[in-house]
PDB file of N, CA, C and O in Angstrom, chain B, residues numbered from 101:
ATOM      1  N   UNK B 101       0.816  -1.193   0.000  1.00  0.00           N
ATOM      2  CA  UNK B 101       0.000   0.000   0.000  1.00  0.00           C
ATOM      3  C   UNK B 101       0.862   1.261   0.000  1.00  0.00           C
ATOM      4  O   UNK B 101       0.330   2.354  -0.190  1.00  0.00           O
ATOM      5  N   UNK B 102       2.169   1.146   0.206  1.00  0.00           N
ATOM      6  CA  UNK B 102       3.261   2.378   0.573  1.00  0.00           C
ATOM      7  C   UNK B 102       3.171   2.980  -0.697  1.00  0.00           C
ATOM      8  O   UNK B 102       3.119   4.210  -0.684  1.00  0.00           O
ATOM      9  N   UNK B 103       3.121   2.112  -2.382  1.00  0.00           N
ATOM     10  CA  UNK B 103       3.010   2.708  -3.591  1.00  0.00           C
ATOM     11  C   UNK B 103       1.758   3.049  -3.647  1.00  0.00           C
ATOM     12  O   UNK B 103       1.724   4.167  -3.134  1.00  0.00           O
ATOM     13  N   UNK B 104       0.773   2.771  -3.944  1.00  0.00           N
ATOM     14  CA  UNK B 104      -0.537   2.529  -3.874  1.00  0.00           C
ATOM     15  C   UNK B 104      -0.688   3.892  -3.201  1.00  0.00           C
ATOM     16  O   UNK B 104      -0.973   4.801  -3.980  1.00  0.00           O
ATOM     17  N   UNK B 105      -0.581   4.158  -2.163  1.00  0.00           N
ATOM     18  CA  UNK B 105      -1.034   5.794  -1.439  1.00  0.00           C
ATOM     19  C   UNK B 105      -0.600   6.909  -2.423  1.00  0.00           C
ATOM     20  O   UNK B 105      -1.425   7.654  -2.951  1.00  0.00           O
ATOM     21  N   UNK B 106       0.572   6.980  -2.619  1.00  0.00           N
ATOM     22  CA  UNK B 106       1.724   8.007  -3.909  1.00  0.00           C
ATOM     23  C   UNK B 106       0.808   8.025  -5.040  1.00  0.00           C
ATOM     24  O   UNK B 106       0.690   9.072  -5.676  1.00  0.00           O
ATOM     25  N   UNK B 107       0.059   6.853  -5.408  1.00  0.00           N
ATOM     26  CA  UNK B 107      -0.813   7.345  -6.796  1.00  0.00           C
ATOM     27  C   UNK B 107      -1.907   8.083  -6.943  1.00  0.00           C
ATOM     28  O   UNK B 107      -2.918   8.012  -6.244  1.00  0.00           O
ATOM     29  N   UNK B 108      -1.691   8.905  -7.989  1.00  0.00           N
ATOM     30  CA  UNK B 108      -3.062   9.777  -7.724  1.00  0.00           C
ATOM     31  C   UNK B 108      -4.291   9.471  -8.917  1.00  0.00           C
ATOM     32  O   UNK B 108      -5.488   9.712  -8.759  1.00  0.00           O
ATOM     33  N   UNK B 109      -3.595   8.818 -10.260  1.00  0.00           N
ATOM     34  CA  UNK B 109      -4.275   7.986 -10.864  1.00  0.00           C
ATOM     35  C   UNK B 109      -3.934   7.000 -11.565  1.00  0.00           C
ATOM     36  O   UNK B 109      -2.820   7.095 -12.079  1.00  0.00           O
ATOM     37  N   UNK B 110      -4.622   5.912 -11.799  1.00  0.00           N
ATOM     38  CA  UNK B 110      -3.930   4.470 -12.217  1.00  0.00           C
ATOM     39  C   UNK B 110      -5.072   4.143 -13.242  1.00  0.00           C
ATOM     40  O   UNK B 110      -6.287   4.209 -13.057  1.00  0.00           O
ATOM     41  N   UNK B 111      -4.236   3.698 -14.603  1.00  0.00           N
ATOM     42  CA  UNK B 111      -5.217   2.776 -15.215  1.00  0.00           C
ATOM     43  C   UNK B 111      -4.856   0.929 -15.272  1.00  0.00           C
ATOM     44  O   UNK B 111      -3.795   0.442 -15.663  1.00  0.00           O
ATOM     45  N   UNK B 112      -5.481   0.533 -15.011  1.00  0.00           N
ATOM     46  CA  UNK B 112      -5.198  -1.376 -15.390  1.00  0.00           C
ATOM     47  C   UNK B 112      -6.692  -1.981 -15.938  1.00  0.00           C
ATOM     48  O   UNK B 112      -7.854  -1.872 -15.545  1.00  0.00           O
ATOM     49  N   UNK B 113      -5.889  -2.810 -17.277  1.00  0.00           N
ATOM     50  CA  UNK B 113      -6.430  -3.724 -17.901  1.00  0.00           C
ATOM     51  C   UNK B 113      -7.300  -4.442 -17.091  1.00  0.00           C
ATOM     52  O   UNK B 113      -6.986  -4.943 -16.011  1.00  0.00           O
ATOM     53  N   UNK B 114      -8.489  -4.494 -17.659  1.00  0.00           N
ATOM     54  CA  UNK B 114      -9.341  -5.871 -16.667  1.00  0.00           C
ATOM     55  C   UNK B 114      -9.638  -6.403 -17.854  1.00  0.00           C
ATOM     56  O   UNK B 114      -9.880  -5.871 -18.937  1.00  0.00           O
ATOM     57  N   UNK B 115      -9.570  -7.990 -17.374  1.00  0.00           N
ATOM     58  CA  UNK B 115      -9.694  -9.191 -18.847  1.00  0.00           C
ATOM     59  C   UNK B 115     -10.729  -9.952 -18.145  1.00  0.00           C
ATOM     60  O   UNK B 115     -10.759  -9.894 -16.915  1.00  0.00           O
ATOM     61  N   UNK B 116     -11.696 -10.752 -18.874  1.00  0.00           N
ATOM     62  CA  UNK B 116     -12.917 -11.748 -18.595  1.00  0.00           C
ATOM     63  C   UNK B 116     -12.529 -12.415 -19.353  1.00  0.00           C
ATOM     64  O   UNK B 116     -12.885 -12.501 -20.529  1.00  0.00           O
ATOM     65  N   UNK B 117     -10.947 -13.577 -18.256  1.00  0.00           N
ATOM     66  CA  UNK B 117     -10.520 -14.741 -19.082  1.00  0.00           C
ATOM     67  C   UNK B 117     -10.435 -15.396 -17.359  1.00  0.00           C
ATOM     68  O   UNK B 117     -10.632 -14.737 -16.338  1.00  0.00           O
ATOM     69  N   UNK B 118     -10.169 -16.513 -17.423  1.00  0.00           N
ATOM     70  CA  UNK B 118      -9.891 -17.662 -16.784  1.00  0.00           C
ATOM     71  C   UNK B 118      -8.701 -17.307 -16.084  1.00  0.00           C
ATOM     72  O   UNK B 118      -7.679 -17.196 -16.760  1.00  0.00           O
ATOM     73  N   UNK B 119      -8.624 -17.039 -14.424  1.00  0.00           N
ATOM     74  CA  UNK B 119      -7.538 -16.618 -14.152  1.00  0.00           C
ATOM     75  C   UNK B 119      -6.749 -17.503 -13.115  1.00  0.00           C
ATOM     76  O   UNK B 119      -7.317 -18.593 -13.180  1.00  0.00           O
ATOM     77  N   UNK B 120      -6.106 -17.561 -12.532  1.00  0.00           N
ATOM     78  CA  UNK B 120      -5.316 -18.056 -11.597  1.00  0.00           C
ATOM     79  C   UNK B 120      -5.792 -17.676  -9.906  1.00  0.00           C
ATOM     80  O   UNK B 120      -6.029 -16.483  -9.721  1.00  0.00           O
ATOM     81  N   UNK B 121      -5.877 -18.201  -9.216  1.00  0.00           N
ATOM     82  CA  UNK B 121      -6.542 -17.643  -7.852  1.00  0.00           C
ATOM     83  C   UNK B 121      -5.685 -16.441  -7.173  1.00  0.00           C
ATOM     84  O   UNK B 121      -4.480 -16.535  -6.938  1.00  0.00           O
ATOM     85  N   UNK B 122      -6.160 -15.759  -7.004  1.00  0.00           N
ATOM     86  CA  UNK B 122      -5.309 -14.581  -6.096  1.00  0.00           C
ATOM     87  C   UNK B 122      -6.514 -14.102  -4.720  1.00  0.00           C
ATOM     88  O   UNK B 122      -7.638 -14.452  -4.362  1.00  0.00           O
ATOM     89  N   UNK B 123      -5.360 -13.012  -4.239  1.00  0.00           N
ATOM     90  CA  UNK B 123      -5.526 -12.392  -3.052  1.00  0.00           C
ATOM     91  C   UNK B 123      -6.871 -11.535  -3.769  1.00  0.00           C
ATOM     92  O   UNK B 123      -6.518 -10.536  -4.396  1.00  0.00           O
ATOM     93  N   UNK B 124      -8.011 -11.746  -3.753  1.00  0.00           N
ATOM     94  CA  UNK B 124      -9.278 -10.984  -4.217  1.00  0.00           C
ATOM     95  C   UNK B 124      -9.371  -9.699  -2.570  1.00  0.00           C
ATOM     96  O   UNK B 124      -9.421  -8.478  -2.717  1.00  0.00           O
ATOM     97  N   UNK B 125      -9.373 -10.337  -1.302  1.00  0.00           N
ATOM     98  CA  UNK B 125      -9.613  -9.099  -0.618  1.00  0.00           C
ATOM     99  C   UNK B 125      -8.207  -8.418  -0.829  1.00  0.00           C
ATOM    100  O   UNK B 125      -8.600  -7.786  -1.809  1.00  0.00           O
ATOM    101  N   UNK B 126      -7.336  -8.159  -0.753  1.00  0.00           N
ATOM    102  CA  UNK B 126      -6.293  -8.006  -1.457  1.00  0.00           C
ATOM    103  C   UNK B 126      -6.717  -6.389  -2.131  1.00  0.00           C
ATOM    104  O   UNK B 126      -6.939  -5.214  -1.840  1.00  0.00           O
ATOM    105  N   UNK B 127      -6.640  -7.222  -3.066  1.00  0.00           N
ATOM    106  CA  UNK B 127      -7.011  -6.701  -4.380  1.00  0.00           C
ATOM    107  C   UNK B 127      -8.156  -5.421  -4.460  1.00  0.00           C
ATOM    108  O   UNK B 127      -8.071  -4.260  -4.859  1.00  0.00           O
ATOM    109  N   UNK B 128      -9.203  -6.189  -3.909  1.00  0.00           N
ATOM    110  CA  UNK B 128     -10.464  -4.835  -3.398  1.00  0.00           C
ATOM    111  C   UNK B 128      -9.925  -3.664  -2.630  1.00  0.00           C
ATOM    112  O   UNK B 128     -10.030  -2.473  -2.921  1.00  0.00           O
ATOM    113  N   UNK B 129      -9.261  -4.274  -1.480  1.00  0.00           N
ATOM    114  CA  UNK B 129      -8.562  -2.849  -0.651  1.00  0.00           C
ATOM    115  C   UNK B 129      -7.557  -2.245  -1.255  1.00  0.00           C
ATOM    116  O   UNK B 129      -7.153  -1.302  -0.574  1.00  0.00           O
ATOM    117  N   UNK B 130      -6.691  -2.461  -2.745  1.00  0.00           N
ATOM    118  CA  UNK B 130      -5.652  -1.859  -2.778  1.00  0.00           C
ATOM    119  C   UNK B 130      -7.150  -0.786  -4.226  1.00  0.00           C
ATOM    120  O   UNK B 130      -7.148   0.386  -4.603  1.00  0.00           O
ATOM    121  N   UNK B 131      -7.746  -1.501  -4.433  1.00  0.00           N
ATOM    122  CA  UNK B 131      -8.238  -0.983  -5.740  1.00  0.00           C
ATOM    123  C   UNK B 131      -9.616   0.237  -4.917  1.00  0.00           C
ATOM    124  O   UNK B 131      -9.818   1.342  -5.421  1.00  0.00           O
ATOM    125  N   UNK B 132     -10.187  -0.115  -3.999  1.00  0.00           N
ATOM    126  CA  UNK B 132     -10.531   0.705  -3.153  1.00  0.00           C
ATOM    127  C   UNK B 132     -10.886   1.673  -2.250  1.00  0.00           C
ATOM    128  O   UNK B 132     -11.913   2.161  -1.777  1.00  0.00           O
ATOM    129  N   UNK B 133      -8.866   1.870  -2.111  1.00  0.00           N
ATOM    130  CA  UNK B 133      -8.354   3.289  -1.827  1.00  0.00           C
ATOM    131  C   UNK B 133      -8.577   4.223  -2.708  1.00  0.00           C
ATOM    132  O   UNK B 133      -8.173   5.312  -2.300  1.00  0.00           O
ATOM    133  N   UNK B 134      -9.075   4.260  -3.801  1.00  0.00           N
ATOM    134  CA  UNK B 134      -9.427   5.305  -4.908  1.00  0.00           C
ATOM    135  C   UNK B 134     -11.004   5.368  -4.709  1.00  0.00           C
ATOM    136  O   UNK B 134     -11.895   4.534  -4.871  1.00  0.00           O
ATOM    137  N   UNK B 135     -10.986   6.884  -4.233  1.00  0.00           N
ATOM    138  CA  UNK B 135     -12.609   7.221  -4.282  1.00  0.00           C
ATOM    139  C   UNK B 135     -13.124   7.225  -5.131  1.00  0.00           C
ATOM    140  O   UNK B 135     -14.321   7.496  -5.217  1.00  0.00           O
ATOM    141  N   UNK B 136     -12.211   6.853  -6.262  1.00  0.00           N
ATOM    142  CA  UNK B 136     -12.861   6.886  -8.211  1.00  0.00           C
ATOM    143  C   UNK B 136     -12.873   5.707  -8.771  1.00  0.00           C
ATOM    144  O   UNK B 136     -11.973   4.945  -8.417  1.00  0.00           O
ATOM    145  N   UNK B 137     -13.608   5.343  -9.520  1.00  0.00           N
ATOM    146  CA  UNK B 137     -13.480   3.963  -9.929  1.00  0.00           C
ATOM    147  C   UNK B 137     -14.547   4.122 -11.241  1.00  0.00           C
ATOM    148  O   UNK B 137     -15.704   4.510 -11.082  1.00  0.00           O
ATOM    149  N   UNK B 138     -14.087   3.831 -12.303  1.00  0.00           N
ATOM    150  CA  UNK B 138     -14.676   3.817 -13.673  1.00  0.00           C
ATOM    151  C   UNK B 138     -14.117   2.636 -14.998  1.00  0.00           C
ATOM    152  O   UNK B 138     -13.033   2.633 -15.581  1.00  0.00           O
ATOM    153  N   UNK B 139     -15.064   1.886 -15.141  1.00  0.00           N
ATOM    154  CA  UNK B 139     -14.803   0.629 -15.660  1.00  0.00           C
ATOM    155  C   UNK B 139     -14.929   1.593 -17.366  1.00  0.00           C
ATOM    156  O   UNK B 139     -13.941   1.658 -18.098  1.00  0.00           O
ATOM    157  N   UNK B 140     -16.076   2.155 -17.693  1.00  0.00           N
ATOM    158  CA  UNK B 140     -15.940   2.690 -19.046  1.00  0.00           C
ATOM    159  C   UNK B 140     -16.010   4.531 -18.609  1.00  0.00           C
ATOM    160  O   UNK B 140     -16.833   5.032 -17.843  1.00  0.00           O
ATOM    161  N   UNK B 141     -14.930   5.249 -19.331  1.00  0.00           N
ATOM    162  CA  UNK B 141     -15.161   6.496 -19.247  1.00  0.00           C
ATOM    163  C   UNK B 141     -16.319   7.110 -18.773  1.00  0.00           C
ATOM    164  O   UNK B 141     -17.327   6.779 -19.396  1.00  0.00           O
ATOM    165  N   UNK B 142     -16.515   8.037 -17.706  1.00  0.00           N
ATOM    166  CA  UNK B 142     -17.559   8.748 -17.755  1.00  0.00           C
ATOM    167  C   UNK B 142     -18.316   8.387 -16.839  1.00  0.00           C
ATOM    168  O   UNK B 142     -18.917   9.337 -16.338  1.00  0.00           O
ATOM    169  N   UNK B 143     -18.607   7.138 -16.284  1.00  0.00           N
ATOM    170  CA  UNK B 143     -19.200   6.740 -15.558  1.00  0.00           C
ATOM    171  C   UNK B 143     -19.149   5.719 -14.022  1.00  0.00           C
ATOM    172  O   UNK B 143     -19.193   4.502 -14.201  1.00  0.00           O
ATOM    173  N   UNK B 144     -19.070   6.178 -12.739  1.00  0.00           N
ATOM    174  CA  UNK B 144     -18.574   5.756 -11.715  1.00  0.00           C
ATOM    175  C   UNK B 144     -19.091   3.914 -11.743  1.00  0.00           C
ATOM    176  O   UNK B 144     -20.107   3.253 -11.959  1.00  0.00           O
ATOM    177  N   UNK B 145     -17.713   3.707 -11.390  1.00  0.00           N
ATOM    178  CA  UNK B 145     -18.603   2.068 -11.068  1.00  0.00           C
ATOM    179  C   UNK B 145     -18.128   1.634  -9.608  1.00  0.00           C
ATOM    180  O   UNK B 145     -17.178   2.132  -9.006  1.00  0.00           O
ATOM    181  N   UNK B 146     -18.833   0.771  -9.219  1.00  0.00           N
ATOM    182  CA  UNK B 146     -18.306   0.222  -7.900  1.00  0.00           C
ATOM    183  C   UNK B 146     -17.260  -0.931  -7.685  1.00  0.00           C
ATOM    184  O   UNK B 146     -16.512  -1.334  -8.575  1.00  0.00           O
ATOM    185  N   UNK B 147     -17.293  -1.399  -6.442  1.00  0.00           N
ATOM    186  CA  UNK B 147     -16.475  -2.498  -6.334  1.00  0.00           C
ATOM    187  C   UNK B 147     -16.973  -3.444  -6.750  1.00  0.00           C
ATOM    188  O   UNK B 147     -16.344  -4.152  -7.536  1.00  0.00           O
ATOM    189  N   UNK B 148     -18.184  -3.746  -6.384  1.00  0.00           N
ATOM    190  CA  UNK B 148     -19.404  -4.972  -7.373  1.00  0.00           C
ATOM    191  C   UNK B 148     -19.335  -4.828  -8.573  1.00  0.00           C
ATOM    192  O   UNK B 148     -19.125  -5.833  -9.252  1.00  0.00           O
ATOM    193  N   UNK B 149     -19.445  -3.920  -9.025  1.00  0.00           N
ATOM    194  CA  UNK B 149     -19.312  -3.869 -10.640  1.00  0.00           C
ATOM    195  C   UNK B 149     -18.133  -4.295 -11.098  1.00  0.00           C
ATOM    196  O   UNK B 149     -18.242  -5.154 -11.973  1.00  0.00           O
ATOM    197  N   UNK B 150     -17.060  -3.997 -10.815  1.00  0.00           N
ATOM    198  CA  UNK B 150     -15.144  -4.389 -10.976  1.00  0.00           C
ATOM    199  C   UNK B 150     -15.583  -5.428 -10.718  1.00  0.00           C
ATOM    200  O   UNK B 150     -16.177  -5.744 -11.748  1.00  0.00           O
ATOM    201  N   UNK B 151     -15.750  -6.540  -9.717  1.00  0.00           N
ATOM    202  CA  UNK B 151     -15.621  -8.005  -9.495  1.00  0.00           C
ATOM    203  C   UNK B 151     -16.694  -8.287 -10.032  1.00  0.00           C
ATOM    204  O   UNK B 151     -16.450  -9.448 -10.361  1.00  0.00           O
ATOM    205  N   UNK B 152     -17.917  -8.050 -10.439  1.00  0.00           N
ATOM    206  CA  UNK B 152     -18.502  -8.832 -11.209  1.00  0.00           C
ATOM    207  C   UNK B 152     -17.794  -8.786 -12.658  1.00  0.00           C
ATOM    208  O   UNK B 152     -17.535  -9.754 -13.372  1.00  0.00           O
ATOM    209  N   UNK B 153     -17.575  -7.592 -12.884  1.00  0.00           N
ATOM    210  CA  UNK B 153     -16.670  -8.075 -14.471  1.00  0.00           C
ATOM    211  C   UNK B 153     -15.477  -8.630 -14.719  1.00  0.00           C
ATOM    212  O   UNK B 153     -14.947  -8.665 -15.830  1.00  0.00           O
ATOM    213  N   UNK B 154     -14.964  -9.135 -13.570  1.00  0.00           N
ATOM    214  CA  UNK B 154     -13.930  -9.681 -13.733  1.00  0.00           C
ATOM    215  C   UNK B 154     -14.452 -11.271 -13.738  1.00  0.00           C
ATOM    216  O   UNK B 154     -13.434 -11.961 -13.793  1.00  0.00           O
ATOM    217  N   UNK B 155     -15.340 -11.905 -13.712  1.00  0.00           N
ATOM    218  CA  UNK B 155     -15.954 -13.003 -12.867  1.00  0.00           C
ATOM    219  C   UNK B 155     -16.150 -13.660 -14.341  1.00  0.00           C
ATOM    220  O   UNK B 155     -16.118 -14.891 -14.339  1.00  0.00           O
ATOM    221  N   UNK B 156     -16.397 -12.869 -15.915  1.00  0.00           N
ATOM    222  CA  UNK B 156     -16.488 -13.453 -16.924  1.00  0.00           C
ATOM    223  C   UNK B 156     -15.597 -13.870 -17.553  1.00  0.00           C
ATOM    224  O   UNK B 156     -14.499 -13.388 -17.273  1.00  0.00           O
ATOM    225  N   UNK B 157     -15.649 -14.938 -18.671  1.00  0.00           N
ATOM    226  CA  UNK B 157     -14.406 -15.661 -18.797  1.00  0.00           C
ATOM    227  C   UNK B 157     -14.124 -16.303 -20.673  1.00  0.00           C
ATOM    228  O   UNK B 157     -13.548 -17.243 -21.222  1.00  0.00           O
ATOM    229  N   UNK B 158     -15.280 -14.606 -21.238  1.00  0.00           N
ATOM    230  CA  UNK B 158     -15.276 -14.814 -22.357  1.00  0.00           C
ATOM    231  C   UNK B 158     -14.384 -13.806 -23.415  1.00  0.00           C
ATOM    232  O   UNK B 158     -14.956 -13.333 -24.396  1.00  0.00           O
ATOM    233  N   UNK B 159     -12.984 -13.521 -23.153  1.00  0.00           N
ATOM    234  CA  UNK B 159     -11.896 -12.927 -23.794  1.00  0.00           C
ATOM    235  C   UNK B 159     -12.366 -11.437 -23.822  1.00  0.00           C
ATOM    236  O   UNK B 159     -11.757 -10.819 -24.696  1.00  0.00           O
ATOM    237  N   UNK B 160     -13.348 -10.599 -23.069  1.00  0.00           N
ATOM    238  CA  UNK B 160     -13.552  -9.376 -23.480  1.00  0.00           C
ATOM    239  C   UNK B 160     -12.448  -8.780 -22.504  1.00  0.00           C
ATOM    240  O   UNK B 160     -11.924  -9.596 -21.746  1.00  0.00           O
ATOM    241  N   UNK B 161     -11.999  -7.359 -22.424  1.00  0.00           N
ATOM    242  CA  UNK B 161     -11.110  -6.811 -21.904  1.00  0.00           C
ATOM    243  C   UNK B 161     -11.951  -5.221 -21.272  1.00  0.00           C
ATOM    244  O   UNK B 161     -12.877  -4.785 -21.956  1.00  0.00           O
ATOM    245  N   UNK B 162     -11.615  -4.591 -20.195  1.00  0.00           N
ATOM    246  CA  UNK B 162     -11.840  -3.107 -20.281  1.00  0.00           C
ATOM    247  C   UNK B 162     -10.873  -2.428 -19.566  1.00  0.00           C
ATOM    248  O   UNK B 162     -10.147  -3.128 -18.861  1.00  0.00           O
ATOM    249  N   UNK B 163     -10.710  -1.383 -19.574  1.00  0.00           N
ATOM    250  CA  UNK B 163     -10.057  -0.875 -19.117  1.00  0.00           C
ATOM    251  C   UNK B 163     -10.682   0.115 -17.478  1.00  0.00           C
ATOM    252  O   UNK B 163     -11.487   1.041 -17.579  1.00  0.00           O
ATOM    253  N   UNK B 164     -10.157  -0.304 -16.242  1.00  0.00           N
ATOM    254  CA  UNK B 164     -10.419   0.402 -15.201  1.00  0.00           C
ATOM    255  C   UNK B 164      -9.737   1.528 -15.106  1.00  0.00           C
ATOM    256  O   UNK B 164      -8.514   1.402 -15.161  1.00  0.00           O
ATOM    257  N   UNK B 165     -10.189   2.652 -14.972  1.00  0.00           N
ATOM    258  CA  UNK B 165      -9.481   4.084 -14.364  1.00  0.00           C
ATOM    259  C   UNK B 165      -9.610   4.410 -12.922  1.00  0.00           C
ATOM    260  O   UNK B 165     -10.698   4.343 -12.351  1.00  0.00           O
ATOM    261  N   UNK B 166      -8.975   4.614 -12.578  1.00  0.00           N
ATOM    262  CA  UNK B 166      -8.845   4.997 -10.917  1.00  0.00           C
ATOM    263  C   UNK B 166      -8.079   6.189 -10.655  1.00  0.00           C
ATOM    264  O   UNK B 166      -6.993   6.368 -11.207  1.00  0.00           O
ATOM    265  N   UNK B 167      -8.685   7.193  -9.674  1.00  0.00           N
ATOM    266  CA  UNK B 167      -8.047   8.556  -9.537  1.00  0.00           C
ATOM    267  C   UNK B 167      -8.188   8.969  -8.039  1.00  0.00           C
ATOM    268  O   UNK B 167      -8.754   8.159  -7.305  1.00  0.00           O
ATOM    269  N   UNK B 168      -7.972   9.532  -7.782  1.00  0.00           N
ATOM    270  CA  UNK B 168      -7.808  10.783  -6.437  1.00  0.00           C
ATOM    271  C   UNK B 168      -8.599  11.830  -6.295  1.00  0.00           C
ATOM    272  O   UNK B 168      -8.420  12.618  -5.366  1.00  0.00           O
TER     273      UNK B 168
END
């Protein structure tokens, strides 16, 4: 989280492919710390929304934005 605090905005790839098991709470709290969260431009999404689209496993991709 020491990097993670320093950012003020981050974009990462989200893919709806078949993944490998990870740290999911993890993951929520580092993705979290951003009071912003937008799966398609323009429009706020939540943490439900991020993990439900990650949950599909048919090659689509989007891009998450996250800001400060």
């Amino acid at each position: 989280m020491e990097v993670w605090d320093r950012i003020d905005v981050a974009v990462i790839e989200l893919w709806r492919i078949p993944k490998p098991e990870f740290d999911r709470a993890e993951f929520y709290r580092q993705i979290n710390a951003f009071p912003n969260k937008s799966i398609r431009c323009g429009k706020q999404s939540t943490m439900a929304d991020i993990m439900d689209f990650l949950c599909g496993d048919e090659g689509r991709f989007e891009d998450l934005y996250l800001w400060r």
